[in-house]
C-alpha positions as CSV (number, residue, x, y, z in Angstrom):
1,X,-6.0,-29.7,11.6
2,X,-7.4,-31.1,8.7
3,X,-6.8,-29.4,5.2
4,X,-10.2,-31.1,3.4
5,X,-12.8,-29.8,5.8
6,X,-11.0,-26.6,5.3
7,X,-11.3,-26.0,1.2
8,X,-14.4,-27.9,1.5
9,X,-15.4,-25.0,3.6
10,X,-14.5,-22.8,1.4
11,X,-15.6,-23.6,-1.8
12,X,-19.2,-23.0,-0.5
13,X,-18.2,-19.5,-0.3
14,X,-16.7,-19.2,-3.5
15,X,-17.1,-15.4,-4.5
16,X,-16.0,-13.8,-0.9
17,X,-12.8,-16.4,-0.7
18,X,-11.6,-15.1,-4.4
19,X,-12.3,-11.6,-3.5
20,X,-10.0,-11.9,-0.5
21,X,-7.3,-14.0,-2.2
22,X,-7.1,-10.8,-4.7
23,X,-6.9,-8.4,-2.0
24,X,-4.1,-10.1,-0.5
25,X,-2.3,-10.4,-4.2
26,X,-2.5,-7.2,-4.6
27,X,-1.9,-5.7,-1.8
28,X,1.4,-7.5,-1.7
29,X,2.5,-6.7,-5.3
30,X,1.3,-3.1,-4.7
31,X,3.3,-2.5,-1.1
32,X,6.3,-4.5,-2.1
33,X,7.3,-2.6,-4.6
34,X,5.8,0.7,-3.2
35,X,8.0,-0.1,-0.1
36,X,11.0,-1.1,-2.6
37,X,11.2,2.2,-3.7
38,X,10.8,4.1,-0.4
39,X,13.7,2.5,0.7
40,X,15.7,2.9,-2.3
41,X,15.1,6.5,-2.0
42,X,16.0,7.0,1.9
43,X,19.1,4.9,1.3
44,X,19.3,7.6,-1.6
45,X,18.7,10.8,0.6
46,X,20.7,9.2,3.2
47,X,23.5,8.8,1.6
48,X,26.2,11.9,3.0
49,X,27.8,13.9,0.0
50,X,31.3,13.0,1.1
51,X,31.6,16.8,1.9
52,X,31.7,18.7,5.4
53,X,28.1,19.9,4.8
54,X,27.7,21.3,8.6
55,X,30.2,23.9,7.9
56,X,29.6,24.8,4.3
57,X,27.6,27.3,2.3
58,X,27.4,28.5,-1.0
59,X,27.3,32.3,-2.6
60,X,25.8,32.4,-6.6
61,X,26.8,35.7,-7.7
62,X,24.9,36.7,-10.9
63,X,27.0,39.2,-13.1
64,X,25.8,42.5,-14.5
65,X,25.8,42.4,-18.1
66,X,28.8,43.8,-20.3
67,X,31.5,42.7,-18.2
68,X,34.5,41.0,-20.3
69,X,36.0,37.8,-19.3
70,X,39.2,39.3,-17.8
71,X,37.0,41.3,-15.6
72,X,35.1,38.8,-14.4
73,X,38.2,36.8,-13.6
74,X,39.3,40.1,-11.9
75,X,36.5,40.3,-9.7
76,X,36.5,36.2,-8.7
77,X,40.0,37.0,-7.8
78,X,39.4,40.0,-5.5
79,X,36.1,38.3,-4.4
80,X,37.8,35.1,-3.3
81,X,40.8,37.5,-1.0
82,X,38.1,39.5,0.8
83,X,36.1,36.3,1.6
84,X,39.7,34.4,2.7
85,X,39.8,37.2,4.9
86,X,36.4,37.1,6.6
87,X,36.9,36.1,10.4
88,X,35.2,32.6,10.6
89,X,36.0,31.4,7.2
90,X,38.3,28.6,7.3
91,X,38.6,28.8,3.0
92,X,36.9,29.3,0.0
93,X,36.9,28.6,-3.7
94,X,34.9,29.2,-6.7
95,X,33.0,26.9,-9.2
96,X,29.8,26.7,-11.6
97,X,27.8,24.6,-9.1
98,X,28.2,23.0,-5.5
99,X,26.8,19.5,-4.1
100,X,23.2,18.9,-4.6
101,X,22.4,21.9,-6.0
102,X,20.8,20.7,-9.1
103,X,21.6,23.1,-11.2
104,X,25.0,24.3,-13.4
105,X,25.5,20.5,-14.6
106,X,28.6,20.3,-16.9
107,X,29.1,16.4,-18.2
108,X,32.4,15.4,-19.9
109,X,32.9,12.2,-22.0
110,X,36.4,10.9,-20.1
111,X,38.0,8.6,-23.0
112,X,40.3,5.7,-22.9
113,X,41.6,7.0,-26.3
114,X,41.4,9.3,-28.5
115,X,40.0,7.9,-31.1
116,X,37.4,5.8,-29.4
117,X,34.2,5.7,-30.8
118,X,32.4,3.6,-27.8
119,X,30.3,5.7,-25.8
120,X,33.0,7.2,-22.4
121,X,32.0,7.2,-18.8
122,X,30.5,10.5,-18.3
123,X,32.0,12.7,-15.3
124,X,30.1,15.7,-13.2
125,X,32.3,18.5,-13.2
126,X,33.6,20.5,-10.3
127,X,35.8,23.7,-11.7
128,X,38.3,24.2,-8.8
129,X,41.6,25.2,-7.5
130,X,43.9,24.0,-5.2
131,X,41.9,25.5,-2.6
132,X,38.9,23.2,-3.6
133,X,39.7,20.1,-1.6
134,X,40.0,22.0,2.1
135,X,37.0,24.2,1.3
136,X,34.6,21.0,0.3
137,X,36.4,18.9,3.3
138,X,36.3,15.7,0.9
139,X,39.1,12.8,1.4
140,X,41.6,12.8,-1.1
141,X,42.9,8.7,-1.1
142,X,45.8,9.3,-3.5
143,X,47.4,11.4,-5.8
144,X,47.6,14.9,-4.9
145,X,46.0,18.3,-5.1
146,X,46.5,20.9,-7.8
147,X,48.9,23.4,-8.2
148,X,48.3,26.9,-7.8
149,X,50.1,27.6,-11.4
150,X,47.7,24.8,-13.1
151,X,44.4,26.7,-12.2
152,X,43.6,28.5,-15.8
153,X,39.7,30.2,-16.8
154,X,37.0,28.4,-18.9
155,X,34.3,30.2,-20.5
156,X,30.8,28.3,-20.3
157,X,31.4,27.1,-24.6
158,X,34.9,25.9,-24.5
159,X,36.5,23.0,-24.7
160,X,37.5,21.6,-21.4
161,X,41.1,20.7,-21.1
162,X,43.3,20.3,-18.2
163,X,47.0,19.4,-17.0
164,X,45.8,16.9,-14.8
165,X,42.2,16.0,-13.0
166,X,40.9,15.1,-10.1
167,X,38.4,12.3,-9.5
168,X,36.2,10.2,-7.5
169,X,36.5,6.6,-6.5
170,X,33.2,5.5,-8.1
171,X,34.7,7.3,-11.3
172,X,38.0,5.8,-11.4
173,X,36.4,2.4,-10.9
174,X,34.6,2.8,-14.2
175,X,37.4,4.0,-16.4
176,X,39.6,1.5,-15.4
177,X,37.7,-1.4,-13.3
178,X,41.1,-3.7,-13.4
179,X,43.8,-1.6,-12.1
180,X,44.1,1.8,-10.5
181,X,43.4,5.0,-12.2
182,X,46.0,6.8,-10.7
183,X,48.4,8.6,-13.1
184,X,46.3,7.1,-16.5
185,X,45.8,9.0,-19.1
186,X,42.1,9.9,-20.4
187,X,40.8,12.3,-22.8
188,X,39.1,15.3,-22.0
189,X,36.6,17.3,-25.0
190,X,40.0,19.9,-25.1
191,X,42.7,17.0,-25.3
192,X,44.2,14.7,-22.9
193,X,44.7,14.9,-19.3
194,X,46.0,12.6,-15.9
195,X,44.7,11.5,-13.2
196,X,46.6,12.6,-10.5
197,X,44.5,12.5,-7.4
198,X,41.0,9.9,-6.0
199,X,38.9,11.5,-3.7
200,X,37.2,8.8,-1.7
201,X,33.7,10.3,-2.9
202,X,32.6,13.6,-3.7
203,X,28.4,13.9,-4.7
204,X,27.4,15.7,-7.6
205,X,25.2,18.8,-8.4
206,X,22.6,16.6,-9.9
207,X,20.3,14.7,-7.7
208,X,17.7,13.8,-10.5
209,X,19.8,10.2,-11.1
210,X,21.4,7.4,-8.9
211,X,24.2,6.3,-11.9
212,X,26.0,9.5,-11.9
213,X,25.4,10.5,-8.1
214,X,29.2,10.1,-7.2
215,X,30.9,10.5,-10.5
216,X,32.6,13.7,-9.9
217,X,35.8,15.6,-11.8
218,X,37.2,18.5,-10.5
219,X,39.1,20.7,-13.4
220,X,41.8,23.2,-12.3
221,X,40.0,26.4,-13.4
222,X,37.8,29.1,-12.8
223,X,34.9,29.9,-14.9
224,X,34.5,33.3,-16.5
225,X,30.7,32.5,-16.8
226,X,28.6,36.0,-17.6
227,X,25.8,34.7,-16.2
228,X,26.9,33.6,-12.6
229,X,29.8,32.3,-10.6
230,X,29.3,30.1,-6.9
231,X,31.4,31.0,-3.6
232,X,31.6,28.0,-1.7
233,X,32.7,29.2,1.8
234,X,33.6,26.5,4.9
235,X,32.9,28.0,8.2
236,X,35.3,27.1,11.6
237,X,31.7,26.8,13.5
238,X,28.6,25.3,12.5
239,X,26.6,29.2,13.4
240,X,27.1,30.4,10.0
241,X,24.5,33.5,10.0
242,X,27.2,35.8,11.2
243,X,29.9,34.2,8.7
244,X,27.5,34.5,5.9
245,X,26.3,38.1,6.7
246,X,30.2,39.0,7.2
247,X,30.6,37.2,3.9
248,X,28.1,39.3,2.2
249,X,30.0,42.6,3.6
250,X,33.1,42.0,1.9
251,X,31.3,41.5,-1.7
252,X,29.8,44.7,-1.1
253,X,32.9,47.0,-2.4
254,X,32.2,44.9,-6.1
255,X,28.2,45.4,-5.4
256,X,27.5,47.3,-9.0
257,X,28.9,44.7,-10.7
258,X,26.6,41.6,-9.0
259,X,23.6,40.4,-8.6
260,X,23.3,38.1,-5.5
261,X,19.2,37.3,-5.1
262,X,18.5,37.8,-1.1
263,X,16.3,34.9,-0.6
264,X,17.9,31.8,-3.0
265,X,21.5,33.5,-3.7
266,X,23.0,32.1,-0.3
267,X,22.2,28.6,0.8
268,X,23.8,26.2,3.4
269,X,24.3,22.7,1.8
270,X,22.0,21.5,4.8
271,X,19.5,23.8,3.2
272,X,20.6,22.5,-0.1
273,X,20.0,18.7,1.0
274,X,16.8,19.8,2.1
275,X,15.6,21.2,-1.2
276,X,17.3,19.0,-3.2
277,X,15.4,15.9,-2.0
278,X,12.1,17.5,-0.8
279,X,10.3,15.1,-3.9
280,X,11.8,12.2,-2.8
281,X,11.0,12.7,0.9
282,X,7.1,13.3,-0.1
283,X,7.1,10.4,-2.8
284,X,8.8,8.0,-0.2
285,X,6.1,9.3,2.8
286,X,2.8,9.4,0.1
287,X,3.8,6.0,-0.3
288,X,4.4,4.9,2.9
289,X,0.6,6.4,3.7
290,X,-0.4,4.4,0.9
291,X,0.7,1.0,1.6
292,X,-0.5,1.2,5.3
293,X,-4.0,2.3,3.6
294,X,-4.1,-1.0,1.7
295,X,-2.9,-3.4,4.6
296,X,-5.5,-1.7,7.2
297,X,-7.9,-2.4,4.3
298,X,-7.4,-5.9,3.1
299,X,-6.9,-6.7,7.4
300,X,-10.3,-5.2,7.4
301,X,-11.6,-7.3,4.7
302,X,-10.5,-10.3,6.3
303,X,-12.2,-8.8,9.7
304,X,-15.4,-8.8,8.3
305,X,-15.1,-11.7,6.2
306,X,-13.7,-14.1,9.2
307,X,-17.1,-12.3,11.2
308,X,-19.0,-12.7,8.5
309,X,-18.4,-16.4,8.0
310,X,-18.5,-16.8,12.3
311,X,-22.2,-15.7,12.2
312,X,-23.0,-18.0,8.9
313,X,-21.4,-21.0,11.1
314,X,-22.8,-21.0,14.5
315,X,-24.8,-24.0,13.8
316,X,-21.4,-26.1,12.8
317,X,-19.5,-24.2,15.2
318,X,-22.9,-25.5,18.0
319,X,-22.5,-29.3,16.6
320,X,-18.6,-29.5,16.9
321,X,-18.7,-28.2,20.2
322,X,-20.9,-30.7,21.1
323,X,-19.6,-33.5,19.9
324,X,-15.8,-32.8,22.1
325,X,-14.4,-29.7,20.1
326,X,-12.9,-27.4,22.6
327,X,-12.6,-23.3,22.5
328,X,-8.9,-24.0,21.2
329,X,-9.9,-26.1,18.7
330,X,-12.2,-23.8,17.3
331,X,-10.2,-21.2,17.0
332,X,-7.1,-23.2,15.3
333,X,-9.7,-23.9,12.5
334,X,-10.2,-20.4,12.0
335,X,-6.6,-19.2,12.2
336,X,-5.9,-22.1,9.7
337,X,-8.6,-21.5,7.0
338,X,-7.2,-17.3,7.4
339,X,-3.5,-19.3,6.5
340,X,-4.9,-21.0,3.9
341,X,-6.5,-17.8,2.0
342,X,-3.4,-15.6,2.8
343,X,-0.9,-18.0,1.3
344,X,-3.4,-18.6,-1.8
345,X,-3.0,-14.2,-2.1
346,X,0.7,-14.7,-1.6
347,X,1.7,-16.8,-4.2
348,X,-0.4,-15.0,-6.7
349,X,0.8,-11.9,-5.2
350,X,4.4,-12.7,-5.3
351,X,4.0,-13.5,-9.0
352,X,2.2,-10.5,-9.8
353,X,5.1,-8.2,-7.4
354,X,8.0,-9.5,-9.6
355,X,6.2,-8.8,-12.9
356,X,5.5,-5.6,-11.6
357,X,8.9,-4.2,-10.6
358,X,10.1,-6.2,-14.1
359,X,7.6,-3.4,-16.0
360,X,8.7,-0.5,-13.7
361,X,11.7,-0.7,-14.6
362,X,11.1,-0.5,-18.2
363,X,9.5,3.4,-17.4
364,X,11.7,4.5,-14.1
365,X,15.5,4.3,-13.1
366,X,15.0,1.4,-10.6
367,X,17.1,-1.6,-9.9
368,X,16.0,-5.0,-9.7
369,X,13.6,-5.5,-6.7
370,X,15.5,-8.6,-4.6
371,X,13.2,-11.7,-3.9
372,X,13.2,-11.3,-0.2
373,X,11.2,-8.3,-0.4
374,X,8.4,-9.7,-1.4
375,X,8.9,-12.8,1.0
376,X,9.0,-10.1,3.8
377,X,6.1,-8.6,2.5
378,X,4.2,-11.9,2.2
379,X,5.4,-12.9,6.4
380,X,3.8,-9.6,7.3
381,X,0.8,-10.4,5.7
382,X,0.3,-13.9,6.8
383,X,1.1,-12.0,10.5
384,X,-1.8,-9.1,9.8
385,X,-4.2,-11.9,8.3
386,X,-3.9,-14.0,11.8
387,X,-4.3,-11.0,13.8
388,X,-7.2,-9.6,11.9
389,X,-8.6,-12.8,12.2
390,X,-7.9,-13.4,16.0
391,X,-11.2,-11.3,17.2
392,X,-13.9,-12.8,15.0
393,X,-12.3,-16.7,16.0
394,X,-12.2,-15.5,19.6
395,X,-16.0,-14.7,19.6
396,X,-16.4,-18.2,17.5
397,X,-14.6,-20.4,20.1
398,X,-16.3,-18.9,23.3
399,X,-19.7,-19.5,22.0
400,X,-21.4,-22.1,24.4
401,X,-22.3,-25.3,22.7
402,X,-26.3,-25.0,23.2
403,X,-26.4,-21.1,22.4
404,X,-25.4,-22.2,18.7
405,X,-27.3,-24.8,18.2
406,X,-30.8,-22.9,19.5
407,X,-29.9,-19.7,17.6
408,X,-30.3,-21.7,13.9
């Protein structure tokens, strides 16, 4: 198949051949990074919290007001026994905030020294005990678990300080990238601490960003918070409603002193994943119904351009076939001059996809889209532009010889 007779072709159709060639550009720059970002944020949703979510829930007891901090530490302790003691519980401990809750974020610089000035790797913060690690059912790769004489009570405005702390792989790979962070020394807002136990991952209460998703610090204390204090409870089964209503019972004798809300004051961290990532799920799908939009479009434009340009051609299409062309060769031509079009859109649209994601990521938290995203993108496009055009070259190629010619 000749390339000449081809642009030859068309350049007498100058207008319709440009419109398409956008189409295609677009539609590739516009659905390659669309579909980019869908699947940065399944791998994102996807991704399992490192904790034993099936058997977990969480409790967020809200205080009445006027209790001092030694009561509330009173009542955390008494609340903690009864639940111990709940027939299905396997343990418990408390904390400000549990895994994808999205709400009681503490951050804490984590310093090399003590008089560094450079900005520290920021850690999530997990206020536990020693009875943290079996409750959350998270891997602890070395080091060990606290002590139950090193858990100590932090109000909300002070200064966190610890013994020793416990972190996450992806945390101890930033603080010290060269060499393991095991029994190092960093610097807390209250002083300096150790490292003395990895967790192989543990995810964060904060869902809203992808750098600090796994960059989790657990602090031996409890929080004498006014506001609010969370239970989280694993369960031996994965039927929780009669562990969590049993739950409920034993924090009844310490009612007038709490506030737990009946509808968002007990959660499963199923439910929590669930709410936590109901945005992402209805950006990923609304763009998901988008991009199909655009390629069911631009194959419809090619539909009716490739029928458009059948009907303008029947007279060349009559003379060819009389002169030896067969059905096959007509509709190679076709399928050709389609290829021709698509790859013109392509390698505008490719252009127009990097520059695109470049700009994106000046206003949104994205990562660098990889070139064989686009590539992929531009393969299923030349495959929808010779299947869109497959009808209108079909009808072409089985028009006899003498019916084209007459109908001019």
């Amino acid at each position: 198949m000749q390339l000449r007779p081809i642009l030859s072709a068309l350049t007498r159709h100058k207008v319709s051949t440009v419109l398409i060639v956008l189409q295609v550009a677009l539609t590739l720059a516009v659905a390659s990074n669309a579909f980019f970002i869908v699947a940065t944020r399944v791998v994102h949703i996807s991704r399992p919290s490192g904790t034993d979510e099936s058997h977990l829930f969480a409790i967020r007891s809200g205080w009445k007001s006027g209790l001092t901090a030694t009561q509330i530490d009173a009542n955390i302790r008494a609340d903690l026994d009864a639940l111990r003691h709940v027939s299905g519980v396997r343990d418990v401990f408390s904390s400000q905030a549990y895994p994808l809750e999205n709400y009681g974020v503490r951050l804490a610089g984590l310093k090399l020294q003590a008089d560094q000035t450079t900005r520290p790797p920021l850690g999530i913060v997990y206020l536990a005990d020693d009875h943290a690690i079996p409750t959350l059912g998270v891997v602890l790769e070395e080091g060990r678990n606290f002590h139950p004489d090193e858990i100590t009570t932090i109000h909300p405005d002070g200064a966190m300080a610890a013994p020793g702390v416990i972190i996450t792989r992806s945390l101890a790979g930033k603080l010290f990238p060269d060499s393991s962070a095991l029994g190092k020394t960093v610097y807390l807002p209250g002083g300096p601490t150790t490292i003395i136990g990895i967790l192989a991952s543990l995810q964060s209460p904060l869902t809203t960003t992808h750098t600090l998703d796994d960059d989790s610090l657990l602090i031996p204390a409890r929080s004498s918070d006014p506001e609010s204090v969370v239970y989280l409870v694993r369960t031996q089964s994965t039927a929780m409603a009669p562990v969590i209503a049993a739950a409920l019972k034993s924090l009844e004798p310490r009612g007038g002193m709490r506030i737990v809300d009946p509808k968002q004051g007990v959660v499963t961290l199923a439910e929590a994943r669930q709410h936590a990532y109901a945005t992402d799920r209805s950006v990923a799908t609304l763009l998901s119904v988008v991009c199909g939009l655009l390629l069911l479009a631009t194959a419809g434009g090619i539909v009716g351009l490739s029928s458009f340009w059948v009907s303008q051609r029947r007279m060349q299409i009559g003379i060819r076939r009389s002169l030896g062309a067969t059905a096959g060769d007509i509709l190679r031509y076709f399928h050709a001059e389609n290829f021709v079009i698509v790859s013109a859109g392509v390698i505008l649209g490719i252009a127009l996809a990097v520059l695109a994601n470049v700009e994106l990521m000046k206003v949104y938290p994205l990562q660098l889209m990889p070139f064989y995203v686009p590539l992929l993108g531009a393969l299923v496009l030349w495959v929808l532009g010779q299947l869109a055009v497959w009808g209108p070259a079909s009808y072409a190629a089985k028009v006899p010889p003498v019916v084209a010619i007459r109908s001019v």
